[in-house]
C-alpha positions in Angstrom: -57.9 -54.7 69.1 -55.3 -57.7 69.6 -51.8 -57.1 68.7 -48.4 -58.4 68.8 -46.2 -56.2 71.1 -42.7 -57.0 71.8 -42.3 -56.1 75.8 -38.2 -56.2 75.0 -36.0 -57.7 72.5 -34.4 -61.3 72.2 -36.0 -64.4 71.7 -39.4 -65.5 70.7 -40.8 -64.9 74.0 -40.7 -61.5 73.9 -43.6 -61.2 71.2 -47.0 -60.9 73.4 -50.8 -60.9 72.0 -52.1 -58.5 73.8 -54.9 -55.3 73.8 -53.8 -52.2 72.3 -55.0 -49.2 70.6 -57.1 -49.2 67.6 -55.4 -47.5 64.5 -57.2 -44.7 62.4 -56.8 -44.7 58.4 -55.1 -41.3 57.8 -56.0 -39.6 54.5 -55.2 -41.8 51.7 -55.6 -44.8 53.8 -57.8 -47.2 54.8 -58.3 -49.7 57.7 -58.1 -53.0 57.0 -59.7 -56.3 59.2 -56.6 -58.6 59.0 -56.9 -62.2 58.0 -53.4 -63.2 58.4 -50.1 -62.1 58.1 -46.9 -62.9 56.3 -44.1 -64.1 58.3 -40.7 -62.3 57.1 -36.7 -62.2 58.2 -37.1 -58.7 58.7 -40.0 -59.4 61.7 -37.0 -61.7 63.2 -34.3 -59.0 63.4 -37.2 -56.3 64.3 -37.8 -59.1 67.7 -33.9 -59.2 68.5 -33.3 -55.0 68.2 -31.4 -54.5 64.5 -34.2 -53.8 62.3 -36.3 -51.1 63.9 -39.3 -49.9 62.0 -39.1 -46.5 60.5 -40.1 -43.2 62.1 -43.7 -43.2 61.0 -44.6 -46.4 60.8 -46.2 -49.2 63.8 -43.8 -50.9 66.0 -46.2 -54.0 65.6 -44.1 -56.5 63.7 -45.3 -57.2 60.0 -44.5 -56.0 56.4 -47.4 -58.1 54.8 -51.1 -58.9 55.5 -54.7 -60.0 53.6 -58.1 -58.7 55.0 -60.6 -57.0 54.0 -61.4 -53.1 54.2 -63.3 -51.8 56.9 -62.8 -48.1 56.9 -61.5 -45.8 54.4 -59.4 -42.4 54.8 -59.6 -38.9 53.6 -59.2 -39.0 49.8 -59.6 -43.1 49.0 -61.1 -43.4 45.8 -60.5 -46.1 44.4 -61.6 -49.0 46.9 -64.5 -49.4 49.1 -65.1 -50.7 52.2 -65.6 -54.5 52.0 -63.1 -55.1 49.3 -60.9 -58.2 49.9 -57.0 -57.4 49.4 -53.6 -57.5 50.9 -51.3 -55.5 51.8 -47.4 -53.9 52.0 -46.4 -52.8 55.4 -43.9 -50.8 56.7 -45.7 -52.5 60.0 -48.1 -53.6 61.8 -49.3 -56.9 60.1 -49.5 -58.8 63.2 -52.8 -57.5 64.5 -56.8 -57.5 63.9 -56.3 -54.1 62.1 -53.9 -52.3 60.3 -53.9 -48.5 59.0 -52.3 -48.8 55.1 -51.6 -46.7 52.1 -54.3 -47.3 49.5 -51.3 -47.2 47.2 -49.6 -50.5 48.9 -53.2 -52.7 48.5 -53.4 -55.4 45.7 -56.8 -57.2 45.4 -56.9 -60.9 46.2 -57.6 -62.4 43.2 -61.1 -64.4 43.2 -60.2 -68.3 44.1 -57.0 -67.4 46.2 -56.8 -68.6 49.4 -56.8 -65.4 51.4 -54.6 -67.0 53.9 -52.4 -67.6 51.3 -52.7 -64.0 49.8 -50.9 -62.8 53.1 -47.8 -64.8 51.7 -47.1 -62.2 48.8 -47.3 -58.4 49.1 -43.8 -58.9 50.5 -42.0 -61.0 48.0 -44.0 -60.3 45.3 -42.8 -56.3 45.3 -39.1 -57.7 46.7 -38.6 -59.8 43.6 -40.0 -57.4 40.9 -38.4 -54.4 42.4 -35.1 -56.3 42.0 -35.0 -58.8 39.7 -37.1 -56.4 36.9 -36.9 -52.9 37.8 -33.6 -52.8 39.1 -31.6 -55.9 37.3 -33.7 -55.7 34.1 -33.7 -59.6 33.6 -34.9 -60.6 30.3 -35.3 -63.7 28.4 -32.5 -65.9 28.2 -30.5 -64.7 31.1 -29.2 -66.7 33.5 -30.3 -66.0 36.7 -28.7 -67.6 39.9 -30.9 -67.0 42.7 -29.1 -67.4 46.5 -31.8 -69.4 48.9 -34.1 -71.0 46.2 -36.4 -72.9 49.5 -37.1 -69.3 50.8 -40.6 -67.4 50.3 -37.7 -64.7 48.3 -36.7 -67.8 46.4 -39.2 -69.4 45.9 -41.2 -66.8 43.8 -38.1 -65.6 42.4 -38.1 -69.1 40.4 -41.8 -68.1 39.2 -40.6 -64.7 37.9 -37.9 -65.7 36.4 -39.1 -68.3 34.4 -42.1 -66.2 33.1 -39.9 -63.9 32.0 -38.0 -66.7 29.9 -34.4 -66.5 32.3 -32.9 -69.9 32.6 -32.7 -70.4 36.4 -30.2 -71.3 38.7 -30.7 -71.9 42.8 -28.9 -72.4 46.0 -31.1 -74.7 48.6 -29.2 -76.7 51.2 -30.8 -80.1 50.8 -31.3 -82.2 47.5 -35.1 -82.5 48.9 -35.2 -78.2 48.6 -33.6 -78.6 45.3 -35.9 -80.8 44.3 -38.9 -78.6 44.9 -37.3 -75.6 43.4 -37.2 -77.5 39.9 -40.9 -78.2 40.0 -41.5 -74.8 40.3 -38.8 -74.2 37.2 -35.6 -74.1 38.6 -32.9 -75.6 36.3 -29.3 -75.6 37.8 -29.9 -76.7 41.3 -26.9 -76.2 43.7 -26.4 -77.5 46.8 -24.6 -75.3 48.7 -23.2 -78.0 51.5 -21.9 -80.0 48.8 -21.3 -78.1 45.6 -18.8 -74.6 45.0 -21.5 -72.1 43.6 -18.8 -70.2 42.0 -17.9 -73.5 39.6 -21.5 -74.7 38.8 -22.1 -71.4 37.7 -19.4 -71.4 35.1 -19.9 -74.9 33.6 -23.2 -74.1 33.1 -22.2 -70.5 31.1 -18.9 -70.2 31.1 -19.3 -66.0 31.0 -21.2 -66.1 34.4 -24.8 -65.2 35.2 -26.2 -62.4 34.4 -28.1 -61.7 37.3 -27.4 -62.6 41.0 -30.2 -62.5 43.4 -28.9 -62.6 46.9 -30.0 -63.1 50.1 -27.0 -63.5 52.0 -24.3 -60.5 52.1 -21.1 -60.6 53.5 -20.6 -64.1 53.4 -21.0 -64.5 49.6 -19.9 -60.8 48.8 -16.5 -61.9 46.9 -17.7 -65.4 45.6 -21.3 -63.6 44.0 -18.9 -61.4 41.9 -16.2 -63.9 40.9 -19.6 -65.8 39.9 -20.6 -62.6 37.9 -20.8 -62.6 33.7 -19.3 -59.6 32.1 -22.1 -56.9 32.6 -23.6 -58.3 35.5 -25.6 -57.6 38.4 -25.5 -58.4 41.7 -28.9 -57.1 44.0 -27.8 -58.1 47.7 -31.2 -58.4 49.5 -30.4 -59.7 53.1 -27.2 -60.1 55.4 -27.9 -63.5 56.8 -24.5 -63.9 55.8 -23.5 -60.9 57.9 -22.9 -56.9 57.5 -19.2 -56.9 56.8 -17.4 -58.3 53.9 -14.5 -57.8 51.5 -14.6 -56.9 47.8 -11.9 -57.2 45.1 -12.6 -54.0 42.9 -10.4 -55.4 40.6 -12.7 -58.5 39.9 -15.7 -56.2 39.6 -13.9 -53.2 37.8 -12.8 -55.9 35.0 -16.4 -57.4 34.6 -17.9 -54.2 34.2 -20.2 -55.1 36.8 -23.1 -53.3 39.3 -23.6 -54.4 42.8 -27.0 -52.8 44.1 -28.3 -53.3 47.6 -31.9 -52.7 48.1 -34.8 -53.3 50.6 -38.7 -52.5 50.4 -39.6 -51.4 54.3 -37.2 -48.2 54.0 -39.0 -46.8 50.0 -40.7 -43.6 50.5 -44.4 -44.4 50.3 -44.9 -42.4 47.1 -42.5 -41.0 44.4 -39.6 -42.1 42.3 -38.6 -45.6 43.7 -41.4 -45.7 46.4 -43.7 -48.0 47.9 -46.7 -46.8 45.9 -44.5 -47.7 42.0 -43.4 -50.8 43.2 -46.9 -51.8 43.5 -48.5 -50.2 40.9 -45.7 -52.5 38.7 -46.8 -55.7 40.4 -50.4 -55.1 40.4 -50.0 -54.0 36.7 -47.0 -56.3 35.1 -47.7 -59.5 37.7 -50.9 -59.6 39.5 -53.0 -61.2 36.2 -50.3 -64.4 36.2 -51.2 -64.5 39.7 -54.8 -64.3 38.9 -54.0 -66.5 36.3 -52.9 -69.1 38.8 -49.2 -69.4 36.9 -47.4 -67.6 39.7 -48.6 -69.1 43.4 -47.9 -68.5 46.6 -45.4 -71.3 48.3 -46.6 -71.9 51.9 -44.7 -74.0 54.3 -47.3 -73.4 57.3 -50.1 -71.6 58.7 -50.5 -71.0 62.4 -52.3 -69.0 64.2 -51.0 -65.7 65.6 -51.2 -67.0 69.4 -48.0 -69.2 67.8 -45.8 -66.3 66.5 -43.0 -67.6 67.9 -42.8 -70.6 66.9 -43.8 -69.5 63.1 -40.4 -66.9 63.6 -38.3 -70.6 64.7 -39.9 -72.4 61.7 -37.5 -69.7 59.2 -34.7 -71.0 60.7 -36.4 -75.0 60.6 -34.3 -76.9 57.5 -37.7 -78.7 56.7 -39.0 -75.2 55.7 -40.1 -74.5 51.9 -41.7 -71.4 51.0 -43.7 -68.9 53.1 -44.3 -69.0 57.4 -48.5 -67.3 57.5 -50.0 -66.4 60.5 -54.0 -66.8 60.8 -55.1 -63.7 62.7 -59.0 -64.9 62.0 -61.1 -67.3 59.9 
């Protein structure tokens, strides 16, 4: 098969399509044809050397894909070859065929784009793992979530507002803002111009009750100053960097949680793993997707030959929603 390899680390010209070995489904797997593939953050920092895959996983970049199932492992019950799905990764989404868990498949619902479909095993298990399993959000809560213009964000605005949270979002342009709100977004901030922090508190003077953020250090101290009484802050990226200062007194007074989580690193099966996290989705989400009431947000599809410029179009300001690549028609 085709594949992207990375012959080094650094810039987008390290990622090569080349020929490489086929993979086998182990038991409880099967082999899936790939359609396309997700772009992520996490492929970027895999390409530059600080986010290496884990021990048993491929070294092909990729946490997310849609095909369709051409072989099955040792023990696969409950799919057959030919199903359509997509796919979590721990890697290897950027290739003709990928080895997966049968646990980490959710079928594409009939009348989604399948290109498309490659746009949400990643964000769709990120932002229920977070903003339901781990920060409980309910109905009525305010939730302020950090990069609203983001594939993260922009589903995070779905969630939330099926779940009956009022919504607030970070974007830095009025035209991002203005996007987020048709998808449901209330409070719109714009971070170049507008103090999170005070936004935040004229809107509910408490605080929100939930923080979904995306950027670490840089908004460590402001995300809990930001924080209601009870709170939680779930940190989800460092594009704001790895090293940032707390006052414990701020948090200690609001009786508030900070958890830091990620999806690639789960166990594939058992408390917390892989395998729940999707069983949730598939069980609690996947029929509003069906439904058409959740969507996936794509910004652009290219085809895999152009993987680095899809990794330059996360950092591209006229970017809203998901970066797909098209493996094959």
């Amino acid at each position: 098969m085709h594949a992207i390899e990375l012959n080094g680390f650094g810039g987008p010209e390290v990622m090569e399509w080349t020929v490489t070995v086929d993979p086998e489904p182990g038991p409880g797997e099967v082999l899936v044809e790939v359609i396309a593939a997700g772009v992520n953050r996490a492929d970027v920092l895999q390409r530059r050397g600080f986010y290496p895959p884990p021990a048993d996983a491929s070294s092909v970049p990729g946490l997310e894909c849609s095909g369709t199932i051409v072989a099955l492992g040792d023990g696969v019950r409950d799919w057959q070859v030919g199903d359509r799905v997509c796919a979590l990764l721990a890697g290897g989404g950027y290739a003709e065929l990928v080895a997966v868990p049968a646990t980490q498949l959710l079928p594409i619902p009939d009348g989604l784009d399948p290109v498309a479909a490659a746009g949400l095993p990643e964000v769709a298990t990120t932002v229920w793992s977070n903003l339901v399993m781990t920060a409980g959000l309910r109905s009525g809560q305010l939730v302020l979530i950090h990069g609203g213009g983001g594939g993260i964000g922009t589903h995070a605005i779905q969630v939330a507002r099926r779940l009956g949270a009022r919504v607030a979002v970070t974007a830095g342009s009025d035209e991002k803002l203005a996007k987020c709100a048709e998808l449901g977004a209330e409070l719109l901030i714009n971070y170049k111009t507008q103090d999170f922090v005070a936004e935040i508190a004229a809107e509910q003077s408490a605080g929100a009750d939930v923080i979904l953020d995306n950027m670490g250090a840089l908004y460590l101290e402001r995300n809990v100053e930001a924080l209601a009484p009870h709170g939680q802050l779930v940190v989800i990226g460092m594009q704001g960097g790895i090293a940032g200062t707390l006052n414990l007194a701020t948090l200690l007074g609001k009786w508030g949680t900070i958890h830091a989580t990620n999806v690639r690193n789960r166990p594939r099966t058992g408390a917390g793993s892989k395998a729940e996290v999707v069983a949730a989705v598939r069980a609690q989400l996947w029929p509003q997707v069906a439904a058409g009431e959740i969507v996936p947000v794509i910004s652009a599809e290219l085809p895999i030959t152009e993987a680095g410029r899809a990794h330059e179009l996360l950092d591209d300001s006229e970017t809203f929603g998901k970066v797909v690549l098209r493996v094959r028609d």
